[in-house]
C-alpha positions in Angstrom: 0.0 0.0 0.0 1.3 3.5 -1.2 1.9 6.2 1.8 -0.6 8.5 0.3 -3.1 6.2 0.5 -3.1 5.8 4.1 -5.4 8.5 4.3 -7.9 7.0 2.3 -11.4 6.0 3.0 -10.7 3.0 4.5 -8.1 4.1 6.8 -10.3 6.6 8.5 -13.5 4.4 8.8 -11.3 1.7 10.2 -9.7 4.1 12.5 -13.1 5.3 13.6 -14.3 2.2 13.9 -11.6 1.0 16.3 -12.0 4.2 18.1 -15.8 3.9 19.1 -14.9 0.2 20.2 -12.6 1.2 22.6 -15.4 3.4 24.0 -17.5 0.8 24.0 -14.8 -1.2 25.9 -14.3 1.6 28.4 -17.5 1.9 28.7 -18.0 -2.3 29.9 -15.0 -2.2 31.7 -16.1 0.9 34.2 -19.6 -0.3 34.0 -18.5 -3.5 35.7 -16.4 -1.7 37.9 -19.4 0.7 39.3 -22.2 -2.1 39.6 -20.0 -4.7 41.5 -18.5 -2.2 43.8 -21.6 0.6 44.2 -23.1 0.1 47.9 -26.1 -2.1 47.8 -27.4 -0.3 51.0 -26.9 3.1 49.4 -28.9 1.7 45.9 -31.4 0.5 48.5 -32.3 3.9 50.0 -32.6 5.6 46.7 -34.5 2.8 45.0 -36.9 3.5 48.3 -37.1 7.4 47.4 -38.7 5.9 44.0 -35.5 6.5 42.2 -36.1 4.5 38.6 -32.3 4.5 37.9 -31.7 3.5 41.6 -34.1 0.4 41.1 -32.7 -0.5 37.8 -29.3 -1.1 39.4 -30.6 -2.8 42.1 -32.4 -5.3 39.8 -28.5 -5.8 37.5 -26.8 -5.9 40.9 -29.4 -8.6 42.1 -28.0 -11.0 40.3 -24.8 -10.6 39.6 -23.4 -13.4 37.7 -25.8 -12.6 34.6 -24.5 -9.0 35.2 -21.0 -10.0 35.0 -21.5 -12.6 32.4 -22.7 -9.8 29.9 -20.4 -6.9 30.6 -17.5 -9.5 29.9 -19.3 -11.4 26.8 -19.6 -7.6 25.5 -16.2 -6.8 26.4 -14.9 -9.7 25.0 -16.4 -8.7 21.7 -15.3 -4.8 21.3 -11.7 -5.9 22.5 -11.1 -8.5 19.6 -13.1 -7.1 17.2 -10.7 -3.7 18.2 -7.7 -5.6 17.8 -8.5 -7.4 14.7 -9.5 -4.3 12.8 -6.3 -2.9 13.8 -4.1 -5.8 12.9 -5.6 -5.8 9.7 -4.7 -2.4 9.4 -1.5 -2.2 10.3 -0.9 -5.3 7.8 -2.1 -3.5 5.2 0.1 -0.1 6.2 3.5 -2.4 7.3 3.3 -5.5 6.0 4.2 -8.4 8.1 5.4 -5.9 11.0 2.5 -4.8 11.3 1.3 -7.6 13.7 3.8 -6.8 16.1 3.3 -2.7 16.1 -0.7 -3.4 16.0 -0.3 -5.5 19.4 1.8 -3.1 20.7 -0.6 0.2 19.6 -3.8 -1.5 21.0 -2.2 -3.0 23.9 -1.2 0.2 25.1 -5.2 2.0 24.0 -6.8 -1.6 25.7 -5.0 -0.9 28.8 -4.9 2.9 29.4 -8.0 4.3 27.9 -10.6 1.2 28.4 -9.1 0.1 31.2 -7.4 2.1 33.9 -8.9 5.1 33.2 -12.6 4.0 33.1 -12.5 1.7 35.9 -10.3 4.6 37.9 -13.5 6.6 37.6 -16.0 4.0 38.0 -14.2 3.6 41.6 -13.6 7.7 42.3 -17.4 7.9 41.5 -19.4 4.2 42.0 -23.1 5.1 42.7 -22.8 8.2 40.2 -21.7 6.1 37.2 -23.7 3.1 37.9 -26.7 5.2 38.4 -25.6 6.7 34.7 -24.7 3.4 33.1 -28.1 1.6 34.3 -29.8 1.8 31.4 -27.5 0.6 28.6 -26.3 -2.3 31.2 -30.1 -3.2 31.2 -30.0 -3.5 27.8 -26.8 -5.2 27.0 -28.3 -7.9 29.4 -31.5 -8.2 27.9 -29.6 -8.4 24.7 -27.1 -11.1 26.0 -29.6 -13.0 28.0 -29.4 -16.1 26.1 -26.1 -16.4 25.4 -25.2 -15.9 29.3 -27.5 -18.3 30.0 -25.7 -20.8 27.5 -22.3 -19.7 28.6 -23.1 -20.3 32.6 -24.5 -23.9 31.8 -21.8 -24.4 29.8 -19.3 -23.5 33.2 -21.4 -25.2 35.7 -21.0 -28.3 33.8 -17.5 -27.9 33.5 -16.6 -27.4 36.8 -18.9 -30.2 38.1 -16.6 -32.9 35.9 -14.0 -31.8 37.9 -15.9 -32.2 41.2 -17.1 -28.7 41.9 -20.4 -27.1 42.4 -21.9 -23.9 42.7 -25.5 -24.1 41.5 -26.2 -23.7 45.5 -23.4 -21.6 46.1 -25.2 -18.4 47.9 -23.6 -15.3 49.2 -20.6 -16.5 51.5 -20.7 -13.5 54.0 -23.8 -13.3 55.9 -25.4 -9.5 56.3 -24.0 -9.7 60.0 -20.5 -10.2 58.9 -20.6 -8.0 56.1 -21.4 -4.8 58.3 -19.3 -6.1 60.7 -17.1 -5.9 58.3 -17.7 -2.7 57.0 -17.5 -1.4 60.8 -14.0 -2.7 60.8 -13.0 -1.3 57.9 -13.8 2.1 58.7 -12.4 1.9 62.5 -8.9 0.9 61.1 -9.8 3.9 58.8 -10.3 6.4 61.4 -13.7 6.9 60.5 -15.5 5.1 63.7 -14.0 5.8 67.3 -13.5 2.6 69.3 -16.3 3.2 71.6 -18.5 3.0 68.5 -17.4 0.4 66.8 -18.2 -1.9 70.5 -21.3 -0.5 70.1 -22.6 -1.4 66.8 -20.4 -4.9 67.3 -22.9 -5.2 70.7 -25.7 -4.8 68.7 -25.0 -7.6 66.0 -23.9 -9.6 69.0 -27.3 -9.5 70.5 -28.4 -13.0 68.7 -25.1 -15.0 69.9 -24.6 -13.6 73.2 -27.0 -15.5 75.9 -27.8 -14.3 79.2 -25.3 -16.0 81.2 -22.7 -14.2 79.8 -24.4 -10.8 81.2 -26.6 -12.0 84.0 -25.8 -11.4 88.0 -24.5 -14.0 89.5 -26.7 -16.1 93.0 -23.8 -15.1 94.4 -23.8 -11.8 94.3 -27.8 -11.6 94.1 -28.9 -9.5 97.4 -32.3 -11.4 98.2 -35.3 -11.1 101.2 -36.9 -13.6 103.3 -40.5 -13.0 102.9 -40.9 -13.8 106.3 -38.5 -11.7 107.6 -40.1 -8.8 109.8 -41.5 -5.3 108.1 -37.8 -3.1 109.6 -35.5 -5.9 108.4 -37.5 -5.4 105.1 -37.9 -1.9 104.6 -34.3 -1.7 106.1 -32.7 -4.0 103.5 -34.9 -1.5 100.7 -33.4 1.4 102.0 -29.6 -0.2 101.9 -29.9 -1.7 98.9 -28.5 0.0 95.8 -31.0 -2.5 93.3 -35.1 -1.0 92.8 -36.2 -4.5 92.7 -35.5 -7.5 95.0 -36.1 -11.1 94.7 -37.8 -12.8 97.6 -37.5 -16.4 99.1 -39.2 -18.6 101.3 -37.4 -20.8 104.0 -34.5 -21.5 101.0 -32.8 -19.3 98.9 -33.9 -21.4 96.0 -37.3 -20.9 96.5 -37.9 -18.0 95.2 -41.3 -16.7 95.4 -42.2 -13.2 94.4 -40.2 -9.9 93.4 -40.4 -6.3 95.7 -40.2 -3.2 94.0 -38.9 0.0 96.1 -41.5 1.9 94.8 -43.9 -0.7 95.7 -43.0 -0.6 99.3 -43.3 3.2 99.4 -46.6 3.0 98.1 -47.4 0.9 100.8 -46.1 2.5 103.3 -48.0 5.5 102.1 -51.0 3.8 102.3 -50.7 2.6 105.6 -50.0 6.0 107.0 -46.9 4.6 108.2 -47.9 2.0 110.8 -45.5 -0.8 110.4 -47.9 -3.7 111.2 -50.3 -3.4 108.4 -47.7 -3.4 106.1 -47.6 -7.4 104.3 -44.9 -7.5 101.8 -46.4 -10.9 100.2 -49.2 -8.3 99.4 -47.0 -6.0 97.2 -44.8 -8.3 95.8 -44.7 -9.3 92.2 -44.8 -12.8 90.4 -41.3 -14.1 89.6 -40.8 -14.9 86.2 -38.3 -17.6 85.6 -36.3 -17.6 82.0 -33.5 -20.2 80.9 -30.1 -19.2 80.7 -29.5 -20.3 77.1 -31.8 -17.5 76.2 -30.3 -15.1 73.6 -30.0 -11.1 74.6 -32.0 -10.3 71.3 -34.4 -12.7 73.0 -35.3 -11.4 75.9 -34.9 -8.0 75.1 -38.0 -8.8 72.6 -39.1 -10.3 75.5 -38.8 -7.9 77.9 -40.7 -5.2 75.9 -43.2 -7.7 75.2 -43.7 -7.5 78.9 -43.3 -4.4 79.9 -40.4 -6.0 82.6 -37.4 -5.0 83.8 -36.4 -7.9 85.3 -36.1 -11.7 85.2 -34.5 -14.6 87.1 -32.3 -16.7 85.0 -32.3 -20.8 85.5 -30.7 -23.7 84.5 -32.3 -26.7 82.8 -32.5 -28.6 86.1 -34.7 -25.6 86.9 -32.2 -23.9 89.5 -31.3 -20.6 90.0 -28.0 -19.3 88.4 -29.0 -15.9 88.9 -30.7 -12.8 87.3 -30.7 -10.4 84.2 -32.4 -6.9 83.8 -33.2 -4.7 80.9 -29.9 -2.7 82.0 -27.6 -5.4 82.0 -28.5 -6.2 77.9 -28.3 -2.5 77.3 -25.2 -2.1 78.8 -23.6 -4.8 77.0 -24.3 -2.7 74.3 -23.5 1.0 75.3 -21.2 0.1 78.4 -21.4 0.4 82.0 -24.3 2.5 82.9 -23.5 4.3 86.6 -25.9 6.2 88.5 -25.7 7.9 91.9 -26.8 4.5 93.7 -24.6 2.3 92.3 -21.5 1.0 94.2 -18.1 2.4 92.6 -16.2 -1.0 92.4 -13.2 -1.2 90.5 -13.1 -4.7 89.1 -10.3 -3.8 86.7 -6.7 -2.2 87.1 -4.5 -1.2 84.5 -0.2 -0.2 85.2 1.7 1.6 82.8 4.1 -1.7 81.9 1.1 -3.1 80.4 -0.2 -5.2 83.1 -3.5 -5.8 84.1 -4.8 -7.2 87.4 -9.0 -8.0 87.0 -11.4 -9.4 89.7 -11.7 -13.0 88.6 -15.9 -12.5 87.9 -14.8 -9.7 85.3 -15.9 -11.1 82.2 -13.9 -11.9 79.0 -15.9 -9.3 76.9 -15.4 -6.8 78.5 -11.8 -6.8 79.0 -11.8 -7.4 75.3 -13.9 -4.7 74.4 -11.6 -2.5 77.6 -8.1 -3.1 75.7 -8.7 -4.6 72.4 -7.7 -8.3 72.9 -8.5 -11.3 71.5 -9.0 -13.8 74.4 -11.3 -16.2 73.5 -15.2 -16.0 75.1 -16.7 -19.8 73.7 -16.0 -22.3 76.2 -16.2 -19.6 79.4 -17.5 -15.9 80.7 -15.2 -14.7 83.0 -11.4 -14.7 83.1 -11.3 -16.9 86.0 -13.6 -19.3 84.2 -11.4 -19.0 81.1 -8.1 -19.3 83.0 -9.7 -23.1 85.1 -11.1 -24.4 81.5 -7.4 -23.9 80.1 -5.7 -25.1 83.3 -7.8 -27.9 83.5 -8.0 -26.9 87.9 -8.3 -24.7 90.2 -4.8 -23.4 90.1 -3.1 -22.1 93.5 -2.3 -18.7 94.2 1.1 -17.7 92.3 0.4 -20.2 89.5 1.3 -19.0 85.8 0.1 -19.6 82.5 0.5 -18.8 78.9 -2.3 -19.3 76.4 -3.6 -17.4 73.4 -0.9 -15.0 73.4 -1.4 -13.6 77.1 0.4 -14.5 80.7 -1.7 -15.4 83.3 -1.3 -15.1 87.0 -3.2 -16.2 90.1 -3.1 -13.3 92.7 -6.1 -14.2 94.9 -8.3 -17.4 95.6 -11.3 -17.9 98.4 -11.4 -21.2 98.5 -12.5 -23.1 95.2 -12.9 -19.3 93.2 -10.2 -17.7 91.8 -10.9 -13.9 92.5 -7.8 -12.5 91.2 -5.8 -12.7 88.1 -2.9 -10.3 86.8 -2.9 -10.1 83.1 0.0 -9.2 80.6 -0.1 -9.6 76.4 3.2 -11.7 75.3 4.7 -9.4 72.7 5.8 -11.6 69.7 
């Protein structure tokens, strides 16, 4: 071919031709980029403001391996149809060289133009383009439908001779772990405070957390006798830093109703203050039992449903292990909740060096949640209970252990319970 006639017809309509492909390609190639990576929760909010571009994507997004399977076949296409025209070109200009400057040329237009730059846009601006970019997609998948189809049956089967399936192959990340995720993310990004992220963590939490990990101990439950007389009673009230009290009969396990400070005032208002015709069994409210396997998002649900405040947790042999309130599920959420009644007791004590010495009934989570460790909460709820299950005893005071990347020391046993333990993180 003569040099003049490189500007012929020809050249130019192949040219142009090559050049509205690589739109195209551009074009597939951020369009992929905005639809896979655009915010399914941000689509979601728009599509429910009646946003018809906003529901579009959420319909291509849906279902994602059609999407995919389109943009690609389409991108396929442009690409070597692109790159033929311009080999066939360059042929025609060059001769045999041509081949090699054509690959060159088009790899370098391929990579930069429908590429990087698209895709580097698509990812500066996701919901923007894929808003944009809906309706074409739409209709490149209509268009493709078939074939898609043809190409997916083609891979499933393919992949099933060598043993694999994914016909049932759903979402791997659950919605909980993907926020949780996303929560993550954005803490190590500066964008949530640590308080924050324990927060929302809590609040996710809610369905595998059960009540024993947050209830009050029998132990340290303050109960009444019922039969006790009305100024031990009103006494006990008056000391007490808790609104509500359980109540037993003859043994502490036989728990019978629940007394409400306000309820006693009431009382006592009533009877113009004459201690004998106050009966506390009069006052007292119904106990209302609940198993200890119970999740927190449970009986919160449960609580509401009832209009309570306050339950008594059991076992499955029916015994008591102790009690939850409405407070202790939303302070596993938002933390420690003090008011001017409640006893200042510092179960947790923190040195400079690193160290930490706890009360052995602290729990696990929360000295996670306190200094961002990692020590396992499955197989107990305190750090006592965590430091016997790994011991395998009842270790003595002055006994040591390492496990899970922290050293463990016994500072302080009463009799059978370890009630101190001095904590340090093994640097590695």
């Amino acid at each position: 071919m003569d040099t003049a006639d490189i500007f012929n017809t020809e050249f130019w309509v192949t040219s142009g031709i090559i050049f509205l492909l690589l739109l195209l390609s551009g074009l597939f190639s951020g369009s992929e980029t905005a639809l896979t990576a655009a915010s399914k929760a941000r689509i979601h909010h728009m599509a429910k403001q009646n946003n018809k571009r906003a529901k579009r994507v959420s319909r291509l997004i849906d279902d994602r391996e059609r999407l995919i399977g389109a943009i690609l076949l389409g991108n396929n296409l442009v690409n070597i149809l692109a790159s033929a025209l311009a080999t066939s070109l360059f042929l025609s200009i060059m001769g045999d060289e041509g081949v090699y400057i054509a690959t060159a040329v088009m790899t370098a237009l391929v990579l930069i133009f429908a590429e990087v730059l698209p895709k580097s846009y698509a990812i500066a601006n996701t919901e923007k383009m894929a808003l944009a970019v809906s309706r074409v997609i739409a209709f490149v998948v209509f268009i493709f439908a078939p074939i898609v189809s043809l190409v997916q049956k083609i891979v499933r089967v393919t992949l099933r001779v060598f043993g694999v399936d994914i016909s049932s192959i759903d979402n791997a990340l659950s919605a909980q772990e993907e926020i949780r995720g996303a929560i993550d993310l954005h803490r190590h990004e500066g964008g949530i405070v640590k308080e924050d992220q324990h927060m929302l963590g809590s609040i996710l939490d809610l369905e595998e957390v059960t009540i024993e990990d947050v209830m009050l101990h029998r132990k340290s439950m303050q109960m009444l006798d019922v039969n006790a007389s009305t100024d031990e009673i009103i006494a006990a009230v008056v000391r007490s830093p808790y609104t509500r009290l359980p109540l037993f009969e003859n043994d502490p396990e036989n728990i019978v109703g629940v007394l409400h400070a306000k309820d006693v005032l009431r009382a006592l208002r009533r009877t113009g203050g004459q201690m004998h015709r106050f009966h506390v069994k009069r006052i007292m409210t119904k106990p209302w039992f609940v198993p200890e396997t119970t999740s927190l998002k449970e009986q919160l649900n449960a609580f509401l449903e009832r209009k309570s405040h306050f339950a008594l947790v059991v076992d499955e042999y029916g015994d008591i292990q102790g009690l939850v309130t409405l407070e202790d599920i939303l302070e596993e959420i938002v933390g420690d909740i003090a008011d001017e009644h409640d006893f200042d007791v510092a179960g947790v004590k923190s040195f400079n060096d690193g160290t930490v010495v706890a009360e052995g009934s602290v729990t696990i989570r929360d000295l996670n949640r306190m200094f961002d460790w990692d020590l396992p909460d499955e197989h107990a709820t305190t750090i006592a209970g965590l430091l016997i299950f790994e011991a395998e005893t009842i270790p003595i005071v002055g006994s040591r252990f390492t496990f899970h990347g922290f050293r463990l020391e016994v500072t302080a046993r009463n009799k059978n319970q370890i009630t101190g333990v001095k904590i340090r993180k093994v640097k590695t």
